[in-house]
VEXMI-477948 format. One record per atom (N, C-alpha, C, O): residue in three letters; x, y, z. Coordinates in pm, whole numbers, padded with zeros to 5 digits, always signed. Example, Ala and Ser with C-alpha at 12.3 -4.5 7.8 and 13.67 -1.06 7.14 Angstrom:
<rs>
ala+01319-00569+00780 ala+01230-00450+00780 ala+01320-00330+00780 ala+01424-00332+00846 ser+01285-00225+00708 ser+01367-00106+00714 ser+01290+00003+00787 ser+01341+00114+00804 
</rs>
This chain:
<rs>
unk-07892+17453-36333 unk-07862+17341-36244 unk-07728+17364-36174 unk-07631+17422-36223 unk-07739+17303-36037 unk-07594+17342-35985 unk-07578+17225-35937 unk-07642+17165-35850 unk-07428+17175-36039 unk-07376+17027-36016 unk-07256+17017-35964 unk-07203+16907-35970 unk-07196+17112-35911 unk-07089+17151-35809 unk-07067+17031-35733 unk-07006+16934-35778 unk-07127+17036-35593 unk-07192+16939-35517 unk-07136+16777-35569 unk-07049+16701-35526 unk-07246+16772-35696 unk-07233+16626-35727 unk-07132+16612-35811 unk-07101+16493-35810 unk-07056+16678-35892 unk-06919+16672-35911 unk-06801+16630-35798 unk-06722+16536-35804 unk-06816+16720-35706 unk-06776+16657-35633 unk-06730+16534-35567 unk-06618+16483-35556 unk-06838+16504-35530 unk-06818+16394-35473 unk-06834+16259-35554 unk-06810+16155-35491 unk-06873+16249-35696 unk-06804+16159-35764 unk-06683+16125-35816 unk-06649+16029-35885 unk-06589+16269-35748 unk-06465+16256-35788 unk-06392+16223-35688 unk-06271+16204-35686 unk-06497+16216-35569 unk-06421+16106-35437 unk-06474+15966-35484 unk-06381+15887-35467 unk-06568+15908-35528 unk-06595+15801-35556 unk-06711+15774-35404 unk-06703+15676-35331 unk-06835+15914-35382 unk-06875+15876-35285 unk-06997+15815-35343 unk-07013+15839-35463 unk-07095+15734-35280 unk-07205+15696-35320 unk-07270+15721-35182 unk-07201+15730-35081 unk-07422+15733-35180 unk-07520+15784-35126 unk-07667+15709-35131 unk-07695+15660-35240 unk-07771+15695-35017 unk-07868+15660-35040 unk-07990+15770-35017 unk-08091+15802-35079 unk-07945+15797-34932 unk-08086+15952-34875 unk-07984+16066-34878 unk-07882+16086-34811 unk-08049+16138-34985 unk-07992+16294-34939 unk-08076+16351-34955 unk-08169+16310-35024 unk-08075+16495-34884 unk-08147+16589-34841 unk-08131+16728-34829 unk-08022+16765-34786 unk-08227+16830-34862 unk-08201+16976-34896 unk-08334+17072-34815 unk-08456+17067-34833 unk-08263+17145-34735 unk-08336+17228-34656 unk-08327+17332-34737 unk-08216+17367-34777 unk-08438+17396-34774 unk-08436+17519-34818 unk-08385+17535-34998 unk-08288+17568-35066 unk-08537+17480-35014 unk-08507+17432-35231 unk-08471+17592-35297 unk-08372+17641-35351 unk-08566+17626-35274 unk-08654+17742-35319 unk-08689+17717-35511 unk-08805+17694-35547 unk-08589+17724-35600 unk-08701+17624-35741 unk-08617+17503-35808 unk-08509+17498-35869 unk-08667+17452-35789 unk-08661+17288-35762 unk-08516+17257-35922 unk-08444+17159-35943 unk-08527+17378-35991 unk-08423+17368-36147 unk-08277+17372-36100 unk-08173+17327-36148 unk-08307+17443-35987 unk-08187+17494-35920 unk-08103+17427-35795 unk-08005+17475-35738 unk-08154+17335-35774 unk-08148+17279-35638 unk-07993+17199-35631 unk-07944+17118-35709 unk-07944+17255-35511 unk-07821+17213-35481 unk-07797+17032-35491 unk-07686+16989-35521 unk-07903+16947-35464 unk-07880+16817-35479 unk-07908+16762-35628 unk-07851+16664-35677 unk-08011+16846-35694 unk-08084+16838-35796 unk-08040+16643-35875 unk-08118+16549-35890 unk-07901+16650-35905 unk-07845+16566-35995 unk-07855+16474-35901 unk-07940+16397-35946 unk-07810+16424-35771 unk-07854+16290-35691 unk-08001+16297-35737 unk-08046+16201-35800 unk-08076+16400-35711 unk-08252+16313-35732 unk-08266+16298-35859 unk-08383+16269-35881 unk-08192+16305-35977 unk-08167+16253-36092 unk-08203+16101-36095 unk-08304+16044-36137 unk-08079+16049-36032 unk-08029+15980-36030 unk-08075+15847-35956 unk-08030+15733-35955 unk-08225+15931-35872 unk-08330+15828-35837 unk-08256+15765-35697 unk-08241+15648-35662 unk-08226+15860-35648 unk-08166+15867-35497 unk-08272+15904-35405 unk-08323+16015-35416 unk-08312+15820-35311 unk-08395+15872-35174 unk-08380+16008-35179 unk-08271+16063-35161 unk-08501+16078-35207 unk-08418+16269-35170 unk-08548+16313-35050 unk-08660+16264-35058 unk-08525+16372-34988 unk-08596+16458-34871 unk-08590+16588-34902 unk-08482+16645-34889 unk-08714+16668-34953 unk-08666+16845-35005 unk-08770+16887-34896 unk-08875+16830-34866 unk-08701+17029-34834 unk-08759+17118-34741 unk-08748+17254-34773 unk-08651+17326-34802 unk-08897+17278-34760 unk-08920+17426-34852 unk-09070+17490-34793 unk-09187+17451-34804 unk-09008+17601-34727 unk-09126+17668-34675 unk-09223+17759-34769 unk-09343+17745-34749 unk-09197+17817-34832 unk-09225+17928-34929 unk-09339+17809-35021 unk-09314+17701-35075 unk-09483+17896-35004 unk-09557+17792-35088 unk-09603+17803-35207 unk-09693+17734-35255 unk-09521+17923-35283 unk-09489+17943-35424 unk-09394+17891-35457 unk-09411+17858-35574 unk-09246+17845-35404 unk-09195+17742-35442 unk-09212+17604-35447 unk-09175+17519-35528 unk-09291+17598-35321 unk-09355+17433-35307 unk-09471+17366-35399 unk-09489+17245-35415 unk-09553+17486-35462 unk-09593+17460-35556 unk-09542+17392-35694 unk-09588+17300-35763 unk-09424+17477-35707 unk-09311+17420-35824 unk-09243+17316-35809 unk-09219+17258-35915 unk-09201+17270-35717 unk-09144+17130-35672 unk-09221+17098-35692 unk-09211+17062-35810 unk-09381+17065-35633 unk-09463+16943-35641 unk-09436+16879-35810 unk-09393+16773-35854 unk-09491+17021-35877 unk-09551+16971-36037 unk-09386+16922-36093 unk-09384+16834-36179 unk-09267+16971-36050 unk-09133+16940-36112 unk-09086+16755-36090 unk-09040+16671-36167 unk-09111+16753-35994 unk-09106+16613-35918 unk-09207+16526-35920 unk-09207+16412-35873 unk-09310+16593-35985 unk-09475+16489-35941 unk-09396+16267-36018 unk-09450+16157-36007 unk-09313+16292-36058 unk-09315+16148-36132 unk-09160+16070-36044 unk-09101+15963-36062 unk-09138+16192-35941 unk-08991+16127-35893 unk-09081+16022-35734 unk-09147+16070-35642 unk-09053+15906-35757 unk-09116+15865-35653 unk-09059+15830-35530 unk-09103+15762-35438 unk-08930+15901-35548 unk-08858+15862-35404 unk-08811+16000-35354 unk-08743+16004-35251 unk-08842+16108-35417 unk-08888+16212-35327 unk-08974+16232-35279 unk-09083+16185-35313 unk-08952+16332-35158 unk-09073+16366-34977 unk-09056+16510-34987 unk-08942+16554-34993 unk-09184+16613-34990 unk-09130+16672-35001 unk-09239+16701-34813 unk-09338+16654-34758 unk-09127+16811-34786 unk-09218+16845-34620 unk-09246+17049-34665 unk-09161+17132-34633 unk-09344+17077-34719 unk-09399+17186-34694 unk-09407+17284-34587 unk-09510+17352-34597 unk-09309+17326-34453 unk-09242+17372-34398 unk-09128+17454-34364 unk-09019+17446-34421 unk-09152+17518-34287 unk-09018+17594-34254 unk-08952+17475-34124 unk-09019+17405-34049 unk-08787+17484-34134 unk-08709+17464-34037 unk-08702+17550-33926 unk-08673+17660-33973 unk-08714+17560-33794 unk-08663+17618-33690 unk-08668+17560-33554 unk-08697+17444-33524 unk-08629+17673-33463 unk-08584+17624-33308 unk-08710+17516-33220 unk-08699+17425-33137 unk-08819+17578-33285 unk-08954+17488-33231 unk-09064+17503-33313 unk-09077+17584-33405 unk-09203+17358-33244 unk-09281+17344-33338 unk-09359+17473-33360 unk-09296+17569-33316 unk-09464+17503-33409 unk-09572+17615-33414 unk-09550+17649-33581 unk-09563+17566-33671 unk-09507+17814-33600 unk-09571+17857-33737 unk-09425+17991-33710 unk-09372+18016-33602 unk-09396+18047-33827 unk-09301+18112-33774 unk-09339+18225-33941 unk-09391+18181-34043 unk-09288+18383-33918 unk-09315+18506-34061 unk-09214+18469-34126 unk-09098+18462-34087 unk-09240+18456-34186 unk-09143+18454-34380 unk-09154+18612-34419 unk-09258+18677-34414 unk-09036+18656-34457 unk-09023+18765-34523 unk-09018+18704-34652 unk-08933+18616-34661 unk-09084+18726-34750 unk-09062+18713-34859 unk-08966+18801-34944 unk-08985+18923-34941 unk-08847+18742-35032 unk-08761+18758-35082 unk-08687+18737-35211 unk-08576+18779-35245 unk-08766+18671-35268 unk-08735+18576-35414 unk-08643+18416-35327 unk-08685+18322-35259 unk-08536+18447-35367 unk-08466+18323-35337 unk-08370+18351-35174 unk-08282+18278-35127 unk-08423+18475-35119 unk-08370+18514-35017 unk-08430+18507-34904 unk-08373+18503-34795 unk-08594+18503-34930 unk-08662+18470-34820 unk-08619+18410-34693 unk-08556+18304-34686 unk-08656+18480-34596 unk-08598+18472-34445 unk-08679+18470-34351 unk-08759+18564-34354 unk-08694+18379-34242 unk-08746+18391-34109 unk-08767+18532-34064 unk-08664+18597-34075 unk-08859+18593-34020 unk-08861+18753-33956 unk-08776+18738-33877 unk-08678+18810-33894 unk-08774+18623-33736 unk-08704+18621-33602 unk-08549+18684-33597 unk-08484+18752-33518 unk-08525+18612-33747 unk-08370+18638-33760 unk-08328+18746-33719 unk-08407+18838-33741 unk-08224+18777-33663 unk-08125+18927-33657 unk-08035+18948-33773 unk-07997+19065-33771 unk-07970+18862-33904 unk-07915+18885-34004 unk-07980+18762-34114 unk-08026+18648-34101 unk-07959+18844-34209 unk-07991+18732-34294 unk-07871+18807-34463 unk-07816+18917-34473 unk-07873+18717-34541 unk-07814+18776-34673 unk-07909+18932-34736 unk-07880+19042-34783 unk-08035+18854-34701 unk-08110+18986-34777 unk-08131+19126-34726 unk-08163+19220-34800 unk-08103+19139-34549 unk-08081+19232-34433 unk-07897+19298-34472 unk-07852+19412-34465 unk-07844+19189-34505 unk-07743+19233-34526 unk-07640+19287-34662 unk-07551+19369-34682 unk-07708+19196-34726 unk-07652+19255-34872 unk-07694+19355-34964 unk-07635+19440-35031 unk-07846+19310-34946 unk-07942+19402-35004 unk-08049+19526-34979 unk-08124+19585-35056 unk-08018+19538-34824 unk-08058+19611-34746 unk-08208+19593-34806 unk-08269+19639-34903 unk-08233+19512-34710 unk-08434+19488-34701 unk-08501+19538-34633 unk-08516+19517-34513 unk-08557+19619-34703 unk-08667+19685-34593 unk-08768+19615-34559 unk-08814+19545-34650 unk-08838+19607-34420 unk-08976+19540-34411 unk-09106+19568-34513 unk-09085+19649-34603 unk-09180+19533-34509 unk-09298+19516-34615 unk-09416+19424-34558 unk-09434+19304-34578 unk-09482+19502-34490 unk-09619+19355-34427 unk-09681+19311-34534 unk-09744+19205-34533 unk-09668+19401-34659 unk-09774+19323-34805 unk-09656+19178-34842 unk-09695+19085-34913 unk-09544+19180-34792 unk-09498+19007-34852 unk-09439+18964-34733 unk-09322+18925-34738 unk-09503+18965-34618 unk-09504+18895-34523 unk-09626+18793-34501 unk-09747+18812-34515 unk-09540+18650-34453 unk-09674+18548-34473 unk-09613+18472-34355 unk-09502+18492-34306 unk-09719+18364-34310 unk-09747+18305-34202 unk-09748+18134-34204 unk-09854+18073-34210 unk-09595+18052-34198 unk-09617+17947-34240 unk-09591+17819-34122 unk-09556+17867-34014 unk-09601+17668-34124 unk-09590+17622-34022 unk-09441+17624-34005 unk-09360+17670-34086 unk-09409+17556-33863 unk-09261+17526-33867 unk-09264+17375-33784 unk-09358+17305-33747 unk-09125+17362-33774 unk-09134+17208-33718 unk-08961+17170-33681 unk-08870+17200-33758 unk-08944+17115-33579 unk-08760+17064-33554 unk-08724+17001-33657 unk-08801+17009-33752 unk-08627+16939-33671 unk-08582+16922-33797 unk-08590+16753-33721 unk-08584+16660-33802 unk-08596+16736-33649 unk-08619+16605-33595 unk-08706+16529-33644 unk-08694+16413-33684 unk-08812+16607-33640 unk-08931+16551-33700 unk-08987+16560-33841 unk-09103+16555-33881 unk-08857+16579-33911 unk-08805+16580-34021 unk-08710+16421-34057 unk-08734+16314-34113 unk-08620+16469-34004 unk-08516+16338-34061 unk-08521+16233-33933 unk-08525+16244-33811 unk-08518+16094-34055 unk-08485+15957-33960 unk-08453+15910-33948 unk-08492+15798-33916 unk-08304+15968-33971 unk-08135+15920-33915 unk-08032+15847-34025 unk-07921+15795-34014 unk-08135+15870-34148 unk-08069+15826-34244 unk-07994+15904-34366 unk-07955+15840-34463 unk-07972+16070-34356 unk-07990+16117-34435 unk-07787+16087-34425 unk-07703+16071-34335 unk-07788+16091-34570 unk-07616+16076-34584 unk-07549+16205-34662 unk-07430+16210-34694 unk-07619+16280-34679 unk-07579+16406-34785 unk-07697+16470-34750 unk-07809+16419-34744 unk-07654+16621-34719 unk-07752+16688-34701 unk-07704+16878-34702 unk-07647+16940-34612 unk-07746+16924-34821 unk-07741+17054-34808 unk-07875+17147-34699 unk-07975+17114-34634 unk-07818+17245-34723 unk-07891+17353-34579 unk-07830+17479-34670 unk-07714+17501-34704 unk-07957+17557-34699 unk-07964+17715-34727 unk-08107+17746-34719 unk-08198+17719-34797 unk-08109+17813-34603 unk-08220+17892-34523 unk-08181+18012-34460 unk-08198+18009-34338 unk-08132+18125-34508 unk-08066+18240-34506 unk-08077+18276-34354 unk-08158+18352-34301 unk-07980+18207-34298 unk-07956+18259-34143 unk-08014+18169-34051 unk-07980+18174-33933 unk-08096+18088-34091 unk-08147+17966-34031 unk-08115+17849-34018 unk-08189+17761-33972 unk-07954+17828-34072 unk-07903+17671-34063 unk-07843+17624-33954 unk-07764+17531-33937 unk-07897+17709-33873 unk-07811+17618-33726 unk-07896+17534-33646 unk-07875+17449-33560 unk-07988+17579-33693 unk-08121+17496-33596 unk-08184+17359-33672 unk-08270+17282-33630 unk-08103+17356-33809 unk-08111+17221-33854 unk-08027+17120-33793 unk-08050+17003-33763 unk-07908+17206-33780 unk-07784+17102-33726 unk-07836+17063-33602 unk-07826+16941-33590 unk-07890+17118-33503 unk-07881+17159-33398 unk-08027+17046-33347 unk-08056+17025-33229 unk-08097+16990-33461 unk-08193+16917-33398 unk-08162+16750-33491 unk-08195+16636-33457 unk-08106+16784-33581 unk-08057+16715-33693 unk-07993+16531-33603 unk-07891+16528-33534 unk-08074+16411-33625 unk-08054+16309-33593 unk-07930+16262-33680 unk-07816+16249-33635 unk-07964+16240-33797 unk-07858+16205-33902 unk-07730+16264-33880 unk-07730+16381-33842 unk-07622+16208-33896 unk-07465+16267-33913 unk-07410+16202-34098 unk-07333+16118-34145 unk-07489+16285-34139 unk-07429+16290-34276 unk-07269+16289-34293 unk-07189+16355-34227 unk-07241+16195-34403 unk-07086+16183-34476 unk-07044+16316-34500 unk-06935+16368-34478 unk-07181+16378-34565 unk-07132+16541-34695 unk-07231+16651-34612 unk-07353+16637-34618 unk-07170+16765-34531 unk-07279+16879-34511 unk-07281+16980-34613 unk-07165+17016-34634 unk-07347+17031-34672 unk-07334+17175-34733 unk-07384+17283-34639 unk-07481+17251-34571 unk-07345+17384-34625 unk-07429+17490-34539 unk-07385+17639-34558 unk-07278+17686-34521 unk-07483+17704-34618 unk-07461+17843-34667 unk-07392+17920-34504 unk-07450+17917-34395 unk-07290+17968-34526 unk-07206+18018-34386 unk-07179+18144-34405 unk-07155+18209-34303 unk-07173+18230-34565 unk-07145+18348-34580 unk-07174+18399-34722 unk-07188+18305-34800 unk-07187+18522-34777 unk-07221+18565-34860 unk-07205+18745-34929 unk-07297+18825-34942 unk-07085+18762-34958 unk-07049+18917-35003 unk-07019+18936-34842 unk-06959+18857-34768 unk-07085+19077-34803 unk-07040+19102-34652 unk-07121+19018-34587 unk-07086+19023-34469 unk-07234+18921-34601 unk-07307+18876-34503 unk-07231+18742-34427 unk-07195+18651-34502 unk-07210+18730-34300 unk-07187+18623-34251 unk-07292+18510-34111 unk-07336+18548-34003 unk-07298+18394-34164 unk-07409+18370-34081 unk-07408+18388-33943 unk-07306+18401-33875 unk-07549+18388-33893 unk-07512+18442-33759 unk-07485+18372-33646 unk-07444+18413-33537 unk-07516+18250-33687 unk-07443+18157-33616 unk-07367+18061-33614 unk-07374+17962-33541 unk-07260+18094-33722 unk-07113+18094-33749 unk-07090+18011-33621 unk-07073+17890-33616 unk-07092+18081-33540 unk-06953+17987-33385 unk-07026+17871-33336 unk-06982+17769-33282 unk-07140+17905-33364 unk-07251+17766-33320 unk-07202+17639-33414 unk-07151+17536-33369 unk-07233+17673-33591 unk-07173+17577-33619 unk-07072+17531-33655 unk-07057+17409-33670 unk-06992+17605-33673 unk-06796+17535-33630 unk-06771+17459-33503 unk-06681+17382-33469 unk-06879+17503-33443 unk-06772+17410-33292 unk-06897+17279-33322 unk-06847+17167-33307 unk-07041+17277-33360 unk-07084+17155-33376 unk-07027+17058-33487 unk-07034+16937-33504 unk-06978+17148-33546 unk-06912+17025-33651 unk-06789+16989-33617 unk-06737+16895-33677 unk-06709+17066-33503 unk-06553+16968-33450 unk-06628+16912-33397 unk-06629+16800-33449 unk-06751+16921-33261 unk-06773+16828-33212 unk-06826+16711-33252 unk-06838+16624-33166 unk-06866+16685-33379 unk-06931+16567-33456 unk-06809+16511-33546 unk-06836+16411-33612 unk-06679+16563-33557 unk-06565+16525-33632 unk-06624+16512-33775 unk-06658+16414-33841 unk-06626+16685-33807 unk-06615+16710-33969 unk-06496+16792-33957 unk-06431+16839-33863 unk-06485+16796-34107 unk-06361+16845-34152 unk-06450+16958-34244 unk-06571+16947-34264 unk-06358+17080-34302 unk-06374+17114-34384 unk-06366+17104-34544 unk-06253+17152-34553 unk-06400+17078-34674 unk-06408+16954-34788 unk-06328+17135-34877 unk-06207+17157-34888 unk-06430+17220-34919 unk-06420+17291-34970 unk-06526+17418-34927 unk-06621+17393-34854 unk-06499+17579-34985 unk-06557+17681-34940 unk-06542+17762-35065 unk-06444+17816-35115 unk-06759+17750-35127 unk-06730+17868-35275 unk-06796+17994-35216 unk-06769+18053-35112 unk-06867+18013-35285 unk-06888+18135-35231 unk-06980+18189-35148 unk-06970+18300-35097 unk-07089+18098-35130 unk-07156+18086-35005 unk-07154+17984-34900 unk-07190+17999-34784 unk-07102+17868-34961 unk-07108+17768-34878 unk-07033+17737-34844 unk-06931+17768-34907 unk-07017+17652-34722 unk-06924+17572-34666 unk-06922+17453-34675 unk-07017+17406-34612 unk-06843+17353-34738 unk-06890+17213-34746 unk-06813+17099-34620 unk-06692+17095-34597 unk-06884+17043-34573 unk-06779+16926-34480 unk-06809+16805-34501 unk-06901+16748-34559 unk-06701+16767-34436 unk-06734+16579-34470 unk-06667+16553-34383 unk-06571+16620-34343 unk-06728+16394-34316 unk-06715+16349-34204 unk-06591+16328-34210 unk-06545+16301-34321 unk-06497+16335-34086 unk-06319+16303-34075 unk-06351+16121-34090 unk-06438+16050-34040 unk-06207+16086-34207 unk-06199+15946-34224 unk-06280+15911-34361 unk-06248+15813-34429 unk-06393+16004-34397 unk-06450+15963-34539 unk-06332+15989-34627 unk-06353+15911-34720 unk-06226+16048-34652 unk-06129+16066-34741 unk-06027+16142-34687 unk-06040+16197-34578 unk-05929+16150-34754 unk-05808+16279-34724 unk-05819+16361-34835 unk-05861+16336-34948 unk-05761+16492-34772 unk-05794+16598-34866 unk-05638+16611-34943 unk-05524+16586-34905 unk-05679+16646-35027 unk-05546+16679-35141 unk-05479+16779-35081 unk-05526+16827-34978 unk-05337+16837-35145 unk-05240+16962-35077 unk-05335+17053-35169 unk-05372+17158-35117 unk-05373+17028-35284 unk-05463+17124-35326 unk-05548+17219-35281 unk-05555+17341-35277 unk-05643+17078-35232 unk-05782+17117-35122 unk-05735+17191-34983 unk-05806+17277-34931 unk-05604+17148-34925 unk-05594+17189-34798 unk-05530+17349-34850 unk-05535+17436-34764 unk-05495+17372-34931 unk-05435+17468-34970 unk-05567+17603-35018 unk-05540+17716-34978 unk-05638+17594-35063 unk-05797+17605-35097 unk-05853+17655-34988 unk-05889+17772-34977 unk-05863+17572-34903 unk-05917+17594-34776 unk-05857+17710-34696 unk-05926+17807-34664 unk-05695+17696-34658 unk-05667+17792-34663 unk-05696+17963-34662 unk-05721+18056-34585 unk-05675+17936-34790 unk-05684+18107-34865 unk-05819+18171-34878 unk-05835+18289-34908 unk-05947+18055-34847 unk-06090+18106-34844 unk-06115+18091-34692 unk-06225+18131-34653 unk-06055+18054-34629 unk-06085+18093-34514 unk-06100+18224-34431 unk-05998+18292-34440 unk-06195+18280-34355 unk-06191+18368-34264 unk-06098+18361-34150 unk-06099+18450-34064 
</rs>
């Protein structure tokens, strides 16, 4: 379980009604995991339908999770999944963690064919917390994304891999007035400017993990 996240932000004293996670992959592991504990509105998005299988049966008794059986991207239709374990990636991509860290070779035997959809037609403006890890694909969440969540998470880098559209989302998040919260080792976390002040700690943190 990774309770990072929700550590977090109970140690701002945030509370939440809908949060939401693009890109589960197994449901034990899931970056929100402890909010849908906790019997929080959750929204999970997960293309891969060997993971979506596992969410269903993990969650079958949580009744305020949705889950949307989909990939995220730029438009509606169907888009190749490279299959990857937990790295799985859009083909379209030009980088991804698994192109880059692990040097992936193509393979048409674990290449598969799944739907896709805007993220619009996804969320309905309520989501207040919402992680994003879709290896190279999180800009096109932001990028259709109705909701202006309190808390973003968004995988931005990883060993040498950096996402590839890095400049896309730094300048959408000054332009939506986020701040930066904290940065581990893949992610980037923000929170809306005015939800809190950051400690000399945190600003100090920020800092030294910065690029």
């Amino acid at each position: 379980m990774n309770d990072k996240l929700y550590n977090k932000c109970n140690s701002k004293n945030l509370t939440f009604h809908h949060v939401a996670e693009v890109g589960v992959y197994l449901p034990e592991t899931s970056n929100i995991l402890c909010f849908t504990e906790d019997r929080i509105r959750t929204t999970l998005v997960e293309a891969d339908p060997d993971s979506v299988a596992k969410i269903r049966v993990y969650f079958s008794e949580f009744e305020l999770v949705t889950l949307f059986p989909v990939a995220v991207w730029d438009t509606d239709g169907s888009v190749v999944l490279n299959k990857a374990s937990s790295s799985t990636f859009v083909d379209e991509l030009e980088s991804s963690p698994a192109m880059v860290n692990d040097k992936y070779v193509e393979d048409d035997t674990k290449k598969i064919i799944v739907d896709s959809v805007t993220f619009d037609k996804i969320d309905d403006g309520t989501i207040d917390l919402i992680s994003i890890d879709i290896e190279g694909g999180e800009w096109y969440v932001l990028k259709h994304m109705k909701s202006r969540p309190s808390v973003i998470s968004i995988e931005t880098h990883w060993k040498n891999y950096t996402n590839p559209f890095i400049k896309e989302i730094k300048e959408w998040m000054k332009n939506n007035d986020y701040l930066v919260w904290y940065i581990d080792k893949s992610d980037t976390v923000y929170f809306k400017k005015g939800l809190f002040e950051l400690s000399l700690i945190e600003k100090l943190d920020i800092k030294l993990k910065s690029k």
